[in-house]
N, C-alpha and C positions, 0 to 999 in steps of 0.2 A: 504494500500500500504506500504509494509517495506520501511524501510531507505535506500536501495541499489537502488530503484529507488528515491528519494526523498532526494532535498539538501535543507536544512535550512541556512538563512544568520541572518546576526546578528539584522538586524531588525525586523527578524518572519516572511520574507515571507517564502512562501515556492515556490518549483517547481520540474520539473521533473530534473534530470542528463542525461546529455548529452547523456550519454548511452542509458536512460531510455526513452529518447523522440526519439531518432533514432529506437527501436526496437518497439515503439507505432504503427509507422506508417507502419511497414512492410508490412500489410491488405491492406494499402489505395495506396500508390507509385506503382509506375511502376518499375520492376526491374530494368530498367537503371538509373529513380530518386533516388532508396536505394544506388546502387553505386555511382552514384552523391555526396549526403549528406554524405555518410560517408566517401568518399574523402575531401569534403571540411570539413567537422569537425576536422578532422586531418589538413587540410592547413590553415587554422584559428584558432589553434589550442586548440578547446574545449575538444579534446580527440583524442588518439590516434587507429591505426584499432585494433591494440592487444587489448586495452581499450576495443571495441568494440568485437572481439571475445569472449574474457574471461567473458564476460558478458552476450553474446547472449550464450555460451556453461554452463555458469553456472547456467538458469533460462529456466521456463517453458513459453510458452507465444504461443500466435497463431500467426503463421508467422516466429517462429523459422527455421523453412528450408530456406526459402525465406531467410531471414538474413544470413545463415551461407555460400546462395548459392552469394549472393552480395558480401560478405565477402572475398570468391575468387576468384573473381575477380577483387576487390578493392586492387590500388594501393598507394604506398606514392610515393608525390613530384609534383603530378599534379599541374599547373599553375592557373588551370580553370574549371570551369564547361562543360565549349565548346571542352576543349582536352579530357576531360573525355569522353563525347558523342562522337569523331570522334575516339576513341582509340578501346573503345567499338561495337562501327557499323561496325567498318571496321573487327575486327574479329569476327564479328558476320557472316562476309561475307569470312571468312575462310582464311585470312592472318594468319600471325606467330604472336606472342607476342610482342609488340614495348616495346620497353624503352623510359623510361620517359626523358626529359630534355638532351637528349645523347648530352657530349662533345667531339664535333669532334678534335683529335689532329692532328695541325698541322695547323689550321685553323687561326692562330692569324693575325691579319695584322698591322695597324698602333697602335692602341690600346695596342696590346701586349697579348691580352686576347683571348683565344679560343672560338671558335662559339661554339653553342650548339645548337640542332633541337625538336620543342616539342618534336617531336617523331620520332621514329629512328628502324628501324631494320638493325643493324649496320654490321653482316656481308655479307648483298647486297649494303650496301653505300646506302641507300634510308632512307629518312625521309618525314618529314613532319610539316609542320607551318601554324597554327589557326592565321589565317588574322581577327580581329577585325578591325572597322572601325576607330579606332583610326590610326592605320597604311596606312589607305588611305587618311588620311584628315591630320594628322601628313606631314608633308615635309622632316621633320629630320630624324623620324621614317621609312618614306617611303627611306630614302637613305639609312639606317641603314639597311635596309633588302635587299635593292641590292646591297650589298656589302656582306655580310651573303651570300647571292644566288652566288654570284660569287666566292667568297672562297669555298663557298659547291663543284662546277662546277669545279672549278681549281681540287681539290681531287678527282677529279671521284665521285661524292656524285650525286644523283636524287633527289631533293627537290621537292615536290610537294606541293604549296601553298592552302589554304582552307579556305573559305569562310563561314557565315552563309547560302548564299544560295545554296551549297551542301550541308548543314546537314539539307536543308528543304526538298531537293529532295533526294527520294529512286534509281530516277535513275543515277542520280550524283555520289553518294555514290558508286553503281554500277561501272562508268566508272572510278572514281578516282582507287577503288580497281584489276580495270584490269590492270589499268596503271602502277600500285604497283607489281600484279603478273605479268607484262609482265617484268619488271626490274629484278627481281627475276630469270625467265625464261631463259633471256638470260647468266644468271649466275651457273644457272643447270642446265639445258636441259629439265626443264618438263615441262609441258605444263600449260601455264597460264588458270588459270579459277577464278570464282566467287564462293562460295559455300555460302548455308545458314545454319548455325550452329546453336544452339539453346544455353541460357545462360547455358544448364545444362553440356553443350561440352564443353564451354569455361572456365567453373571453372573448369573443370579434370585439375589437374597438369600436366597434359600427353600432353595439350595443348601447353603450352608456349615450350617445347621440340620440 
């Protein structure tokens, strides 16, 4: 194994690099897991996805497609492994390209400080917030976010809250994404629908457009 996979520390262990153990697994993950990991490798920050391109394009390996196809799809600044999963499903079900972390201007309230929505496709005002169960058992947190929903609401914004158990259901995922092209809808005149896309549509560049 060369040294481009292989980092030595000053005590003689050895291991893989960060790179080098993300593109092992390419074979064995699910393409939503490779995008997973290589988001969170960049947000914990053991390398970043250029790291990861320039490494998957500069070596030969089984799984190199696979890799290059996670690759575009993978984004920086995700929160989470759970915003990753709801970013990804939901255009895999033929919405537009979300933005990560969108800050809503105008949003500030007593704080001073402008809201921000996991995810956002900001010129319909519609986003979106990965409800972990901290935010329901929190009291603080749970007022922290209706106050966020109400600022959203005051600006014309559609927040649609998300839970674990719609990223357990196919048909959840489903109705959340009508709810999404119905707000859409009434904003262009086309006709809301679900579609099923495939990850190889979603990394076209031509996608996010």
């Amino acid at each position: 194994m060369t040294a481009d996979f292989v980092q030595r520390f000053a005590n003689g262990v050895q291991c893989l690099r960060p790179v080098a153990a993300w593109v092992s697994v390419a074979m064995d993950a699910t393409m939503l897991q490779l995008i997973q990991i290589a988001e969170s490798m960049e947000r914990y920050g053991l390398c970043t996805l250029a790291d990861l391109r320039a490494f998957a394009g500069a070596h030969r390996f089984h799984g190199k497609r696979r890799c290059l196809r996670a690759l575009a799809i993978a984004r920086p600044g995700s929160a989470s492994v759970k915003e990753t999963e709801l970013r990804v499903r939901l255009e895999l079900r033929g919405l537009p390209a979300f933005a990560i972390n969108y800050v809503v201007a105008g949003s500030a309230y007593d704080s001073r400080m402008e809201q921000s929505v996991d995810l956002a496709i900001a010129q319909y005002r519609v986003g979106l917030e990965y409800q972990g169960d901290q935010h329901r058992s929190d009291y603080r947190q749970y007022r922290r976010d209706r106050e966020k929903l109400s600022a959203m609401a005051a600006l014309g914004w559609s927040v649609f809250e998300v839970t674990q158990e719609d990223l357990n259901s196919a048909e959840a995922l489903d109705r959340l994404a009508m709810r999404v092209a119905c707000v859409i809808a009434r904003q262009d005149g086309a006709e809301p629908r679900v579609a099923r896309l495939t990850y190889a549509r979603i990394a076209d560049p031509r996608h996010a457009a």
